[in-house]
C-alpha positions as CSV (number, residue, x, y, z in Angstrom):
1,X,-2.8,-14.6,1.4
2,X,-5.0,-11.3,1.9
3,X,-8.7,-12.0,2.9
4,X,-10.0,-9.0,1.2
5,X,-10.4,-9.0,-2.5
6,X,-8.2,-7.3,-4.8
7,X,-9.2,-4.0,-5.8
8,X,-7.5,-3.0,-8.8
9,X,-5.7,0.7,-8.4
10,X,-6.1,3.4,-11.0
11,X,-3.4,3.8,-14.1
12,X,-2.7,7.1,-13.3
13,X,-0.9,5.3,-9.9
14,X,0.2,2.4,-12.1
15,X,1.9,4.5,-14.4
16,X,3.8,6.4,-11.3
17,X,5.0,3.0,-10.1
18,X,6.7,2.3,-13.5
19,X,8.1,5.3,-13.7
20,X,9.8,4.7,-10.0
21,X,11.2,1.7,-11.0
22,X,13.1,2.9,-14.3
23,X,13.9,6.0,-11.5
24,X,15.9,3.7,-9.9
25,X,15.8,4.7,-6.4
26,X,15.2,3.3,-3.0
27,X,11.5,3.6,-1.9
28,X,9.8,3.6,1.6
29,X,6.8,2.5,1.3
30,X,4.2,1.7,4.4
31,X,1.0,-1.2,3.5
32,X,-1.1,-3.0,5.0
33,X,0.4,-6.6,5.4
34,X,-1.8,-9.7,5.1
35,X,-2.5,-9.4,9.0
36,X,-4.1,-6.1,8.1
37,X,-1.5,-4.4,10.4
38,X,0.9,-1.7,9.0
39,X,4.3,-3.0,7.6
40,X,7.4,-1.3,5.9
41,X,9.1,-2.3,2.9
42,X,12.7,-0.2,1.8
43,X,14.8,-0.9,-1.5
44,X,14.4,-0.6,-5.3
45,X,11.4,-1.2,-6.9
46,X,12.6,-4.0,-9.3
47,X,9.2,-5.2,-11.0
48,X,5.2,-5.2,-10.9
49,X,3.7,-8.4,-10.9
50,X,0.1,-10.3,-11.2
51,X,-0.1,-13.3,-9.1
52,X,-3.9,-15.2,-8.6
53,X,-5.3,-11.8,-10.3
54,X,-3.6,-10.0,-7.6
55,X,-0.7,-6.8,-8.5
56,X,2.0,-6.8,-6.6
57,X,5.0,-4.4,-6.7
58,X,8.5,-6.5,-5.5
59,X,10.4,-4.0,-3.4
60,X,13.7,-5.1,-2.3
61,X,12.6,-8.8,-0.8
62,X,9.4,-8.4,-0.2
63,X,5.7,-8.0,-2.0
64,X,3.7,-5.4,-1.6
65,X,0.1,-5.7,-2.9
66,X,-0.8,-2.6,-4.8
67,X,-4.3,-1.7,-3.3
68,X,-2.8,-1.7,0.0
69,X,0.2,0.5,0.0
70,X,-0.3,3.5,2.4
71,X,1.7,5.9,1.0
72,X,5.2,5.8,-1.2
73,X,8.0,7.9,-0.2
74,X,5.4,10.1,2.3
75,X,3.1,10.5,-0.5
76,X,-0.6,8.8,-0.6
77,X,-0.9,5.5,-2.2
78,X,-4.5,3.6,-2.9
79,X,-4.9,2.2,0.8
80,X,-4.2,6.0,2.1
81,X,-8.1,6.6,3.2
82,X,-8.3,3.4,4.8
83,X,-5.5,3.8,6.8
84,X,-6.4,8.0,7.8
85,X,-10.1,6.5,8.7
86,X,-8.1,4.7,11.5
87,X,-6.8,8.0,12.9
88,X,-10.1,9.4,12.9
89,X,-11.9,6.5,14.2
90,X,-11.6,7.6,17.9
91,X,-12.5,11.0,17.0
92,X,-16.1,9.6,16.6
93,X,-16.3,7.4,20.3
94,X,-17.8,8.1,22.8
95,X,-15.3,6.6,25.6
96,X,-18.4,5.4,27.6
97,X,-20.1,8.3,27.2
98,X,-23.3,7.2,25.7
């Protein structure tokens, strides 16, 4: 179970996932897991589902919570920003520095 709250995604990304599952082609997509580390899920995208007010995409064997998928075959999905403000965080420290 995720800590953070579920934060719906937009339809205009909604309506790309349906159309990837009537598609019918193996995904790659990268999320956050419920650790909040970066996980990996391969296979067809067989159904979207609501479970405790949470969406969920099933992809292969596995779950993937919408508002955390990084990005969908290389391209950006709704947890994109927070996972590039991770590869910027060091940009911003001062490695002692101060």
């Amino acid at each position: 179970m995720y800590k953070e709250s579920y934060l719906p995604v937009g339809c205009d990304f909604y309506d790309e996932l349906t159309a990837l599952s009537f598609k019918k082609e193996n995904l790659k997509i990268f999320f956050f897991n419920e650790k909040n580390e970066v996980d990996e899920a391969k296979g067809l995208l067989t159904d979207i589902l609501t479970l405790q007010k949470e969406e969920f995409a099933q992809v292969g064997d596995q779950k993937v919570r919408l508002d955390k998928m990084i990005t969908i075959n290389g391209r950006p999905g709704p947890a994109y920003e927070e996972y590039d403000s991770y590869a910027n965080a060091c940009l911003s420290c001062q490695l002692g520095y101060e």
